[in-house]
N, CA and C atoms of all chains as a GROMACS GRO file, in nm:
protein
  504
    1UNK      N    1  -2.212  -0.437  -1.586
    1UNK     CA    2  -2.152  -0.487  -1.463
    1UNK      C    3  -2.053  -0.384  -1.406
    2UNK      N    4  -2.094  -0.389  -1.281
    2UNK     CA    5  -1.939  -0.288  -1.222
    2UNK      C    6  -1.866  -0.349  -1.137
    3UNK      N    7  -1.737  -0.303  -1.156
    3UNK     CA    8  -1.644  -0.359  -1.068
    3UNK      C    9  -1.580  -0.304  -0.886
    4UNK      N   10  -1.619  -0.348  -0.796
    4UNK     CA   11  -1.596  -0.286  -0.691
    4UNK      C   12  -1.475  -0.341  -0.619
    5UNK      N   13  -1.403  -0.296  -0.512
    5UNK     CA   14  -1.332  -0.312  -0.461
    5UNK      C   15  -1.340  -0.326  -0.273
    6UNK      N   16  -1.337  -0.452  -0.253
    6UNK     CA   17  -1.388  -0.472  -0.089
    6UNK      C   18  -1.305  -0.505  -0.023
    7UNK      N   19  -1.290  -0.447   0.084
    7UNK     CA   20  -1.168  -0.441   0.224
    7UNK      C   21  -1.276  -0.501   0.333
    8UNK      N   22  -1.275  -0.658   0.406
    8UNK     CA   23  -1.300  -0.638   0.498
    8UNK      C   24  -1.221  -0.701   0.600
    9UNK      N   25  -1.257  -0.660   0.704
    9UNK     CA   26  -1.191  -0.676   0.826
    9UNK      C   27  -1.238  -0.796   0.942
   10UNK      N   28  -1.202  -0.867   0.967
   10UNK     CA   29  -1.228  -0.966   1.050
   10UNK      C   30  -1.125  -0.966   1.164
   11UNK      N   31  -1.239  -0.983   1.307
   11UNK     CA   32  -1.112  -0.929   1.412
   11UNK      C   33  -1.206  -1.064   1.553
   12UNK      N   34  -1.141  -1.096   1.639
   12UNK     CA   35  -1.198  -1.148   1.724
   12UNK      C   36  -1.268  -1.090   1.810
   13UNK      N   37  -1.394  -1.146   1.873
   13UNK     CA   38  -1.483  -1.084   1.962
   13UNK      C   39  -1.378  -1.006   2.096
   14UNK      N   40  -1.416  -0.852   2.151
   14UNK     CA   41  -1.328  -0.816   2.239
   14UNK      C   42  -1.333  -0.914   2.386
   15UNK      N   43  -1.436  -1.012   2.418
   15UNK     CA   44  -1.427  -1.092   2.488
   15UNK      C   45  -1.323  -1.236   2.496
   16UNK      N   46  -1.291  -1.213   2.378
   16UNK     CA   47  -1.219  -1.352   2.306
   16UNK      C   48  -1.081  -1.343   2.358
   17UNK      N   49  -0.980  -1.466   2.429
   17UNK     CA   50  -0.873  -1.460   2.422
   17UNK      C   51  -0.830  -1.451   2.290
   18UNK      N   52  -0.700  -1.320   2.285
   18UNK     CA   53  -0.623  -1.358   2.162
   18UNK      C   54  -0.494  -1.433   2.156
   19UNK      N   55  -0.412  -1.534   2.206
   19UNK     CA   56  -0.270  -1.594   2.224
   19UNK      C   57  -0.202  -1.550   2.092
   20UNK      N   58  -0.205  -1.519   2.005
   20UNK     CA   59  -0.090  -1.484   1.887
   20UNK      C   60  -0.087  -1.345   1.936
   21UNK      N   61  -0.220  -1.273   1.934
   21UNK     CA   62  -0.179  -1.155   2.000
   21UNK      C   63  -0.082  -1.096   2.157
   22UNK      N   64  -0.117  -1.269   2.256
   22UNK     CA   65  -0.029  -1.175   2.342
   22UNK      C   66   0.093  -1.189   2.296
   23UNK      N   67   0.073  -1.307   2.263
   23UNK     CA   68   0.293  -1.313   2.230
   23UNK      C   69   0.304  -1.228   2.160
   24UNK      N   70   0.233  -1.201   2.060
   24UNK     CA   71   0.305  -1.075   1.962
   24UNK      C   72   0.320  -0.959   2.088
   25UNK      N   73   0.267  -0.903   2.163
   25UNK     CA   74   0.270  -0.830   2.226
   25UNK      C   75   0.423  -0.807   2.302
   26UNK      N   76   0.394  -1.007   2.359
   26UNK     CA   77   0.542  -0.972   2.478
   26UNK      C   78   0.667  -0.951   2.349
   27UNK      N   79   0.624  -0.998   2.243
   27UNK     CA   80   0.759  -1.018   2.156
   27UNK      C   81   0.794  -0.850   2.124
   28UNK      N   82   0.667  -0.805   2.117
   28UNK     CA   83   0.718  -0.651   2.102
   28UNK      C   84   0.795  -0.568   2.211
   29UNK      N   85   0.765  -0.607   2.284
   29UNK     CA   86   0.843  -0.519   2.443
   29UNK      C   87   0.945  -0.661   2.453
   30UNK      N   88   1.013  -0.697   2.458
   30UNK     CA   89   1.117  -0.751   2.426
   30UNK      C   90   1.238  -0.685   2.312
   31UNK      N   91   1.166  -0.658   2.198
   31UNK     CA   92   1.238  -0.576   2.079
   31UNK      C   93   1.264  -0.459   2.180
   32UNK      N   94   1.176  -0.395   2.260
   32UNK     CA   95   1.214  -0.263   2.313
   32UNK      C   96   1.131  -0.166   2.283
   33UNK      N   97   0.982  -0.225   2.247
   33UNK     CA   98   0.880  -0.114   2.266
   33UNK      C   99   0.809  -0.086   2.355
   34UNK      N  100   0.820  -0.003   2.423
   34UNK     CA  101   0.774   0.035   2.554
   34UNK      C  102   0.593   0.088   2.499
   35UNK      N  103   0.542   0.052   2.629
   35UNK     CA  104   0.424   0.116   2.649
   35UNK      C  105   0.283   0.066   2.563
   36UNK      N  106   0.289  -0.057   2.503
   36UNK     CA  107   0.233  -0.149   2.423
   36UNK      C  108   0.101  -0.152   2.559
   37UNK      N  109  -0.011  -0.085   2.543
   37UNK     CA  110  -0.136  -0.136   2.645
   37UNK      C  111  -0.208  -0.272   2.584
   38UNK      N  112  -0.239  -0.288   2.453
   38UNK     CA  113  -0.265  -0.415   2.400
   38UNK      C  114  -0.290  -0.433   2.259
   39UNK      N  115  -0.274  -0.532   2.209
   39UNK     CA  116  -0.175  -0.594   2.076
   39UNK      C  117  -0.313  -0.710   2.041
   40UNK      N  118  -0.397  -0.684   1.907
   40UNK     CA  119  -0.452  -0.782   1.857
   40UNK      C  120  -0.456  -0.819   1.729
   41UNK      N  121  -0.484  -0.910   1.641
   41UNK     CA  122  -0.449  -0.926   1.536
   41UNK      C  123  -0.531  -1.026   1.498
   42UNK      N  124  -0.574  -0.961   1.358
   42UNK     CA  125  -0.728  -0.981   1.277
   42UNK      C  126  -0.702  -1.048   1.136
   43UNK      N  127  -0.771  -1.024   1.082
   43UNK     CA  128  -0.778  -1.071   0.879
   43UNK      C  129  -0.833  -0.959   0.798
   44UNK      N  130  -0.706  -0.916   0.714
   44UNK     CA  131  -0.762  -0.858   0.597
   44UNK      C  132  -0.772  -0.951   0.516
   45UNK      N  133  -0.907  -0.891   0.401
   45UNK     CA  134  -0.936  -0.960   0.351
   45UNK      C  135  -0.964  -0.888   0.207
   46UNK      N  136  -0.897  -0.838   0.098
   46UNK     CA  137  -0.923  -0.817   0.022
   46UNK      C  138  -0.978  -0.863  -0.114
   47UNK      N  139  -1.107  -0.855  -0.167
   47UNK     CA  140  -1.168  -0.867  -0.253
   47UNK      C  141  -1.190  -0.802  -0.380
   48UNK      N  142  -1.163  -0.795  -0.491
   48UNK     CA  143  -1.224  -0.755  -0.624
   48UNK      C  144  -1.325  -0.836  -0.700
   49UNK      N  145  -1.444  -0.749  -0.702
   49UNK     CA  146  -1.563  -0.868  -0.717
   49UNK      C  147  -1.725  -0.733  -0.871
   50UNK      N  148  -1.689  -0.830  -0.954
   50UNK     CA  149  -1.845  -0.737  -1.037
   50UNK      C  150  -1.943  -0.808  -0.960
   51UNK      N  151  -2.018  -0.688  -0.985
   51UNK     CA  152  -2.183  -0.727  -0.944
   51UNK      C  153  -2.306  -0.639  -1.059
   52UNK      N  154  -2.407  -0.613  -1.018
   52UNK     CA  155  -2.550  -0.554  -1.082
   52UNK      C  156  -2.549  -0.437  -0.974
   53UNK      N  157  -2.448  -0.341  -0.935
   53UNK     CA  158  -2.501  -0.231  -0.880
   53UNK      C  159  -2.441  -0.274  -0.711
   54UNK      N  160  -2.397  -0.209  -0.590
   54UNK     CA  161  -2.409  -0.172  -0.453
   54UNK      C  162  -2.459  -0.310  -0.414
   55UNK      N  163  -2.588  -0.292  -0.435
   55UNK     CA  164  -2.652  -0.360  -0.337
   55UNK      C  165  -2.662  -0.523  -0.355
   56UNK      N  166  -2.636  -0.586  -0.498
   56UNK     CA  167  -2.651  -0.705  -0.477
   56UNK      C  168  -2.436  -0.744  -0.463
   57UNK      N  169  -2.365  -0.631  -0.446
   57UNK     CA  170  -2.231  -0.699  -0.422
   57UNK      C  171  -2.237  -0.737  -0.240
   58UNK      N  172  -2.300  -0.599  -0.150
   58UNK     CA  173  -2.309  -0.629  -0.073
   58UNK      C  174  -2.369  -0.743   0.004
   59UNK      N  175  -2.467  -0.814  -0.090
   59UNK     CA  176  -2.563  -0.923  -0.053
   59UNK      C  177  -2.429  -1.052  -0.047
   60UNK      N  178  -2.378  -1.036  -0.180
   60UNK     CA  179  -2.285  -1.138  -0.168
   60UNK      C  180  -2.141  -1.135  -0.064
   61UNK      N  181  -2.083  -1.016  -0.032
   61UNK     CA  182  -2.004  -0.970   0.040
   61UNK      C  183  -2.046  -1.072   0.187
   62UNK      N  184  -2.163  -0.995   0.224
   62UNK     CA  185  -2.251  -1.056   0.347
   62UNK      C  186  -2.258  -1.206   0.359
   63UNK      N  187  -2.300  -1.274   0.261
   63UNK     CA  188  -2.301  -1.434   0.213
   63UNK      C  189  -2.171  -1.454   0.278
   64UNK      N  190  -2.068  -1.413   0.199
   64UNK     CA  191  -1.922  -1.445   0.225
   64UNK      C  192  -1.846  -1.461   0.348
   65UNK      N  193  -1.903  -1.366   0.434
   65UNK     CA  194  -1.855  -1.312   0.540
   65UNK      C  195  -1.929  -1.379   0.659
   66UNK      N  196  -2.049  -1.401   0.658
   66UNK     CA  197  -2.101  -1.522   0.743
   66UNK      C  198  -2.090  -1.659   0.724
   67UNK      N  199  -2.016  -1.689   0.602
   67UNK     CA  200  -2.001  -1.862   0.590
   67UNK      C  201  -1.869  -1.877   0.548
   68UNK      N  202  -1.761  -1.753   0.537
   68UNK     CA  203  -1.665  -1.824   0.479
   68UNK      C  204  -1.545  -1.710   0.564
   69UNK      N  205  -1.577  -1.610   0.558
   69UNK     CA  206  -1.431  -1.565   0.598
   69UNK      C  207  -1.436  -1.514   0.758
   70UNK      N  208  -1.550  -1.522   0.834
   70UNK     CA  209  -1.565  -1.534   0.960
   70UNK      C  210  -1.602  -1.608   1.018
   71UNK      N  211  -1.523  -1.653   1.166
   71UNK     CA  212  -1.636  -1.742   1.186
   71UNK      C  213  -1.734  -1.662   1.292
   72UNK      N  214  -1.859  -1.641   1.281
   72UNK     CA  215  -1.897  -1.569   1.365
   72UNK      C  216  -1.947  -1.594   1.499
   73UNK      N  217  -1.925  -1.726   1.557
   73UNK     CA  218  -1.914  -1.740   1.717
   73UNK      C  219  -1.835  -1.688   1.733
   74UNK      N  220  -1.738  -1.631   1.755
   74UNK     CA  221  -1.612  -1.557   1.817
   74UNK      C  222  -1.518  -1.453   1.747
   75UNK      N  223  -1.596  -1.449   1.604
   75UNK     CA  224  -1.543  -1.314   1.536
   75UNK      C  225  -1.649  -1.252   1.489
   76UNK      N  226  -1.584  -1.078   1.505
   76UNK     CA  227  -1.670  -0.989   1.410
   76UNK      C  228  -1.615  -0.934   1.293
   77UNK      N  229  -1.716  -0.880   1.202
   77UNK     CA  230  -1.604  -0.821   1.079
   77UNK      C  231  -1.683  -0.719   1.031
   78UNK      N  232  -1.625  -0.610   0.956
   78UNK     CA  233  -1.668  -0.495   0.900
   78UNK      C  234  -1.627  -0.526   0.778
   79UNK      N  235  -1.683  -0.426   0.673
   79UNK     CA  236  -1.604  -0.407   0.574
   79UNK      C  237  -1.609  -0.252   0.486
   80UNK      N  238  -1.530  -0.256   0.424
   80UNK     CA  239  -1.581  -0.089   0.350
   80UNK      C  240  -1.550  -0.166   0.179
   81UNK      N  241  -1.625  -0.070   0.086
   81UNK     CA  242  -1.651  -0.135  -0.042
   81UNK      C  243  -1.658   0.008  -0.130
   82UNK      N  244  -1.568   0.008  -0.214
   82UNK     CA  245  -1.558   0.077  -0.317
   82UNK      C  246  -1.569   0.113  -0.473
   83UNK      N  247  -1.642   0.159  -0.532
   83UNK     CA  248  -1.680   0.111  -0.712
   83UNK      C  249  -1.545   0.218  -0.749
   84UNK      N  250  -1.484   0.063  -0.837
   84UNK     CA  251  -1.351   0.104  -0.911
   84UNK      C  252  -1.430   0.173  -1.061
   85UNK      N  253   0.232   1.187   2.857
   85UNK     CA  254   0.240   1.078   2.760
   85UNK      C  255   0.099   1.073   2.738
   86UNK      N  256   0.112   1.016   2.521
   86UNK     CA  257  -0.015   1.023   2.447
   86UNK      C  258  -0.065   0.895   2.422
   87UNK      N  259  -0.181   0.843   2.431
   87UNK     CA  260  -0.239   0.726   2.396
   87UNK      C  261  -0.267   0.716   2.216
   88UNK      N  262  -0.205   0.567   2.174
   88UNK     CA  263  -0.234   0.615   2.003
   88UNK      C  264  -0.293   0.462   1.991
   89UNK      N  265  -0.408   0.488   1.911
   89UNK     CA  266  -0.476   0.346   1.829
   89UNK      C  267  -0.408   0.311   1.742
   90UNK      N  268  -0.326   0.224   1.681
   90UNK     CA  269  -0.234   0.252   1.573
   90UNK      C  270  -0.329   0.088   1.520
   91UNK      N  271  -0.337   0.123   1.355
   91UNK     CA  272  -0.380  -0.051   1.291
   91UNK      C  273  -0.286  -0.055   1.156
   92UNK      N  274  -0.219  -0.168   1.178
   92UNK     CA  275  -0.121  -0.182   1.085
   92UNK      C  276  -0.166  -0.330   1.023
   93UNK      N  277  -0.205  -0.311   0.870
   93UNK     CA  278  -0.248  -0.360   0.784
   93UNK      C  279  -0.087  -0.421   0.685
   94UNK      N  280  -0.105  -0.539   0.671
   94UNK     CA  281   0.005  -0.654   0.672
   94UNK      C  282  -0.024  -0.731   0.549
   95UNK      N  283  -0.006  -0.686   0.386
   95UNK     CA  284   0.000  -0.805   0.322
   95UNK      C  285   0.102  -0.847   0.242
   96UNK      N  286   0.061  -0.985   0.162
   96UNK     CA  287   0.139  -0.999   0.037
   96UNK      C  288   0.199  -0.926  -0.022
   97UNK      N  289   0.313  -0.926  -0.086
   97UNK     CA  290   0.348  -0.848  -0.194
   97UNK      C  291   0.263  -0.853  -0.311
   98UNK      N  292   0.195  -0.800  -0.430
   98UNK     CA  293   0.134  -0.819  -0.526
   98UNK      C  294   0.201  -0.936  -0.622
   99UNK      N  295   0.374  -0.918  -0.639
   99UNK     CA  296   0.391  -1.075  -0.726
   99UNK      C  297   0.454  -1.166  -0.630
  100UNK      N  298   0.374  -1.192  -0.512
  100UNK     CA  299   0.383  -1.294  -0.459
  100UNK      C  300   0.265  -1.395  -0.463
  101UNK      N  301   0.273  -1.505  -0.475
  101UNK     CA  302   0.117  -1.615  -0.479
  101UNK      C  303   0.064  -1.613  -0.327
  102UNK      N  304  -0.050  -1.601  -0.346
  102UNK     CA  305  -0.136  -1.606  -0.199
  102UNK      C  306  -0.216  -1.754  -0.180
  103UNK      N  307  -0.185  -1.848  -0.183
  103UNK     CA  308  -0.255  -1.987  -0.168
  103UNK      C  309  -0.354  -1.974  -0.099
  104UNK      N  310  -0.328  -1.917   0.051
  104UNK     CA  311  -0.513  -1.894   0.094
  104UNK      C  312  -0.567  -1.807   0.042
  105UNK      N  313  -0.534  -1.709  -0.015
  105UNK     CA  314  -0.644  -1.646  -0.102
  105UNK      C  315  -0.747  -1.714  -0.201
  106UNK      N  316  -0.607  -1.825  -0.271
  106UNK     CA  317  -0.683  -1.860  -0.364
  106UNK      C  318  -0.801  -1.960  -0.350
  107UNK      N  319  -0.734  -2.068  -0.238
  107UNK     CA  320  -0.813  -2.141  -0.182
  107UNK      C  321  -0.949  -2.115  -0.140
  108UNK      N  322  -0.939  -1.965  -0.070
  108UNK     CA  323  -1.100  -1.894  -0.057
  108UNK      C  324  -1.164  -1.838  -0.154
  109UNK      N  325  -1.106  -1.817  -0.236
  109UNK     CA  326  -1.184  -1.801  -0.351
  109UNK      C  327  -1.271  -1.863  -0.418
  110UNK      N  328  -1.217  -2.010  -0.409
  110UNK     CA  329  -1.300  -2.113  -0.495
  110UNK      C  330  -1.341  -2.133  -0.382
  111UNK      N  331  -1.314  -2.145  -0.287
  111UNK     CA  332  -1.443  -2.163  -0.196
  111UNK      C  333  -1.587  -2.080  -0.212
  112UNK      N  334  -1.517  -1.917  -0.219
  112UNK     CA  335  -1.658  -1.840  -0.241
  112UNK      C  336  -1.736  -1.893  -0.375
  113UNK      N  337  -1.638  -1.934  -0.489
  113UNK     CA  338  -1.759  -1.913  -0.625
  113UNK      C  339  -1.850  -2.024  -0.570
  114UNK      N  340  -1.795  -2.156  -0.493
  114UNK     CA  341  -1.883  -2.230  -0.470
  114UNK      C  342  -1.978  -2.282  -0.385
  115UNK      N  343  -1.977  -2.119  -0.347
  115UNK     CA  344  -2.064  -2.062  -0.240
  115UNK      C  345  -2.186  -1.995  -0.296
  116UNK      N  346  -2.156  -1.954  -0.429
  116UNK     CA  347  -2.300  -1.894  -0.503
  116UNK      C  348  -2.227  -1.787  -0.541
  117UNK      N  349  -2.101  -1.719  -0.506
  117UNK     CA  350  -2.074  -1.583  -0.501
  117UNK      C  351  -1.968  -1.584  -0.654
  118UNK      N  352  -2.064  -1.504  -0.750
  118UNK     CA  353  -2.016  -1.519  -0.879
  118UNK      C  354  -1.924  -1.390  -0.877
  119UNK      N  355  -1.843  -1.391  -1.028
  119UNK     CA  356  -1.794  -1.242  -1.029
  119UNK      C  357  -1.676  -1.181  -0.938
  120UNK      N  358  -1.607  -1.296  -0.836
  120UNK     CA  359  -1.498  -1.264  -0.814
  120UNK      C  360  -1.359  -1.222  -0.847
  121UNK      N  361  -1.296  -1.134  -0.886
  121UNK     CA  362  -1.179  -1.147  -1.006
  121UNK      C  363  -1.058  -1.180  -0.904
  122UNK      N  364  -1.063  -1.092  -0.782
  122UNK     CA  365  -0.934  -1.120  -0.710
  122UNK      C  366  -0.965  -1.165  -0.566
  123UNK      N  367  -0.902  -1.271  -0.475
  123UNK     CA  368  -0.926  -1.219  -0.382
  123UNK      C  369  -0.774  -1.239  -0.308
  124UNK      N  370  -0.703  -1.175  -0.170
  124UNK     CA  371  -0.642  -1.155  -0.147
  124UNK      C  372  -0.649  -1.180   0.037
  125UNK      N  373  -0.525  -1.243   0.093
  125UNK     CA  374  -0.552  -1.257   0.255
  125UNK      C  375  -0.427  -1.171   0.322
  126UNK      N  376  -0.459  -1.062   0.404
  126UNK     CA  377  -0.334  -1.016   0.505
  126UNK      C  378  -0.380  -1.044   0.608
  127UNK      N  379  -0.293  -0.928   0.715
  127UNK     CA  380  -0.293  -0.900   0.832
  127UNK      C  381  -0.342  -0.786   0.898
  128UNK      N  382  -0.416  -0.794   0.993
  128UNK     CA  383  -0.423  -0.613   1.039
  128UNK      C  384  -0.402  -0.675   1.204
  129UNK      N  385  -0.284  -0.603   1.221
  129UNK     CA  386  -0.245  -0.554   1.358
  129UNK      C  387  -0.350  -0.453   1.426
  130UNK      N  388  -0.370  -0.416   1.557
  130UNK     CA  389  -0.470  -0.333   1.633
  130UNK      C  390  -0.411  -0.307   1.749
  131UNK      N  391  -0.300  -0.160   1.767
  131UNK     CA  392  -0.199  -0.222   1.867
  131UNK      C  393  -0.249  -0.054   1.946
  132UNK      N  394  -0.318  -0.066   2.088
  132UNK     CA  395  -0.244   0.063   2.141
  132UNK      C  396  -0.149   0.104   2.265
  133UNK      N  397  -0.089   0.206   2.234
  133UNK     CA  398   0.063   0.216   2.238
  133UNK      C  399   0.061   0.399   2.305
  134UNK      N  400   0.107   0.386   2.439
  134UNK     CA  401   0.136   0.487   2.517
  134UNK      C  402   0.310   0.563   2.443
  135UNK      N  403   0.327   0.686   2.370
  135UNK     CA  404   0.431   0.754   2.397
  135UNK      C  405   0.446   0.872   2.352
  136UNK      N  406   0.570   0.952   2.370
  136UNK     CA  407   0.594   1.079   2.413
  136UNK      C  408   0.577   1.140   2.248
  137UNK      N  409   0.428   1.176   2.223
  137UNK     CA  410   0.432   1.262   2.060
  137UNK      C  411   0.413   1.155   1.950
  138UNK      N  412   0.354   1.218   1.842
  138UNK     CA  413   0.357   1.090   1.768
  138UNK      C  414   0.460   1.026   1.688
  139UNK      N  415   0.560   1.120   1.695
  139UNK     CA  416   0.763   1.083   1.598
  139UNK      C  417   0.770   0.940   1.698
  140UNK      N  418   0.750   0.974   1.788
  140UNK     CA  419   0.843   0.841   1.888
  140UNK      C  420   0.747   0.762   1.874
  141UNK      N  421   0.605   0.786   1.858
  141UNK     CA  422   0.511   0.642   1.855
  141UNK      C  423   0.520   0.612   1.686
  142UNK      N  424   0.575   0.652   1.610
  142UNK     CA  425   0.558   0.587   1.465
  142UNK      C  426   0.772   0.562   1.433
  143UNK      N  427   0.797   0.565   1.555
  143UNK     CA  428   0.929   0.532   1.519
  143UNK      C  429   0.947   0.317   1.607
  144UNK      N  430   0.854   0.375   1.709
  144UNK     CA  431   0.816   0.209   1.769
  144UNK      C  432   0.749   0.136   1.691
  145UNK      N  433   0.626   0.181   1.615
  145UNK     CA  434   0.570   0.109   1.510
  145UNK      C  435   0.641   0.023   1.392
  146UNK      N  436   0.762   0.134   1.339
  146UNK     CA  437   0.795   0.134   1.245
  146UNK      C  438   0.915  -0.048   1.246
  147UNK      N  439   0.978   0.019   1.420
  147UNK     CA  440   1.028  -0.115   1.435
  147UNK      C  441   1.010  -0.252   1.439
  148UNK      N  442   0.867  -0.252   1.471
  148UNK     CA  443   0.784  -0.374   1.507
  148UNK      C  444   0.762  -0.415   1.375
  149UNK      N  445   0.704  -0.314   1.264
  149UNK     CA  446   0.701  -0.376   1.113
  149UNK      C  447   0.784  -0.423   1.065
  150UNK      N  448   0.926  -0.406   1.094
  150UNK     CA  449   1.026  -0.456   1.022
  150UNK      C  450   1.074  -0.545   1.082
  151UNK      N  451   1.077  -0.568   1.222
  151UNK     CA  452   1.085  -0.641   1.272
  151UNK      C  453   1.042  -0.772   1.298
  152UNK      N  454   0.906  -0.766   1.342
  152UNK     CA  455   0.797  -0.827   1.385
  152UNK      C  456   0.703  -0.837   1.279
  153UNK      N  457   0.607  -0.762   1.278
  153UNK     CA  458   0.477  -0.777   1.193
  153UNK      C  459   0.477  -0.871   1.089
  154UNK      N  460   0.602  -0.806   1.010
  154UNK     CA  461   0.586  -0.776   0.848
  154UNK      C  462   0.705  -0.872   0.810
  155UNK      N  463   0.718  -1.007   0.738
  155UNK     CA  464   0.834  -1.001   0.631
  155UNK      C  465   0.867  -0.958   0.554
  156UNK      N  466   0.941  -0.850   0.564
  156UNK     CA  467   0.971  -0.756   0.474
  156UNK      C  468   1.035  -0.822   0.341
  157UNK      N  469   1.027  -0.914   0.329
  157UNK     CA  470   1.050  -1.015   0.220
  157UNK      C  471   0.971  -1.029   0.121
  158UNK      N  472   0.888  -1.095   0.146
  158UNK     CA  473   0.749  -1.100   0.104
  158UNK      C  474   0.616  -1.007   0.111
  159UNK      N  475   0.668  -0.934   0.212
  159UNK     CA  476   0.540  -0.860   0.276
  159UNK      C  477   0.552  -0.691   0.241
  160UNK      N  478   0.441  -0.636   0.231
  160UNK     CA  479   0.430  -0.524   0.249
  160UNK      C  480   0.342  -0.448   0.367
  161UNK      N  481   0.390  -0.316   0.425
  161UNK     CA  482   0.294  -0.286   0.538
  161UNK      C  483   0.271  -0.110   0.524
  162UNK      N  484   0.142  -0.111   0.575
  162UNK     CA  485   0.113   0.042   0.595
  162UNK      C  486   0.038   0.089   0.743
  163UNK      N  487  -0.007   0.182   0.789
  163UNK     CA  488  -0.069   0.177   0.896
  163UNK      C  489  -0.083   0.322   0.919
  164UNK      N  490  -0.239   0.317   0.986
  164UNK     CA  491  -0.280   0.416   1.008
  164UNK      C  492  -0.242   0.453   1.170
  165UNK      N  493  -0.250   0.545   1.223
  165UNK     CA  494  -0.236   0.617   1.378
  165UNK      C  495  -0.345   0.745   1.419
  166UNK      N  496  -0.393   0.710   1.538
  166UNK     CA  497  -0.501   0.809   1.545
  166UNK      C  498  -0.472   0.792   1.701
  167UNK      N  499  -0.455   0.957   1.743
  167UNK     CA  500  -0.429   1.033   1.880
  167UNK      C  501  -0.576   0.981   1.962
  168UNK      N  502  -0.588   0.936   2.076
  168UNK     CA  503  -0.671   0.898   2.193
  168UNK      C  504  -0.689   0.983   2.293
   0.00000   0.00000   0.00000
């Protein structure tokens, strides 16, 4: 068995209103950061997971990521995956 | 003035408890997805940000993390920056 290490990323469709994102936004130019063009905010999602090799972690990664940590009407997600 | 993609990645401290982590976890095993050892939930910020060089755009960043983003309490933050 090997042990890999998975980062993925879940972010809302660029069509999607984000509201935590704008306020985070105005809240930032308020603090006094100038020049903020736009402010969104996603899900990390870190995983440590064995599998039989690459390809059946990614199978499950994939599983995961369409039924549980995205929702995918209105989010997309990447991920990158690493053997520890 | 420089345009910067900046993504600032937002989590837990390591001995802090992550309840939704854990919560998704047992969600995944009972999803089919065996072989999980850890799993873990942050944040990733996706902010871009007009200014003069990149000292002054990772000195605005820096504020917003401590400020804003991040409880620096609980939280830890890192972030990447890439020139546009």
């Amino acid at each position: 068995m090997d042990q890999f290490a998975v980062k993925v990323f879940v972010r809302l469709r660029p069509s999607v209103l984000d509201p935590a994102g704008e306020a985070t936004k105005s809240a930032s130019i308020k603090l006094g950061a100038e020049g903020i063009k736009s402010l969104r905010i996603g899900k990390m999602i870190e995983v440590k997971i064995e599998g039989d090799g690459e390809n059946e972690v990614r199978e499950k990664i994939d599983l995961l990521c369409d039924r549980l940590f995205a929702n995918t009407v209105i989010e997309d997600y990447e991920y990158s995956l690493e053997k520890l």
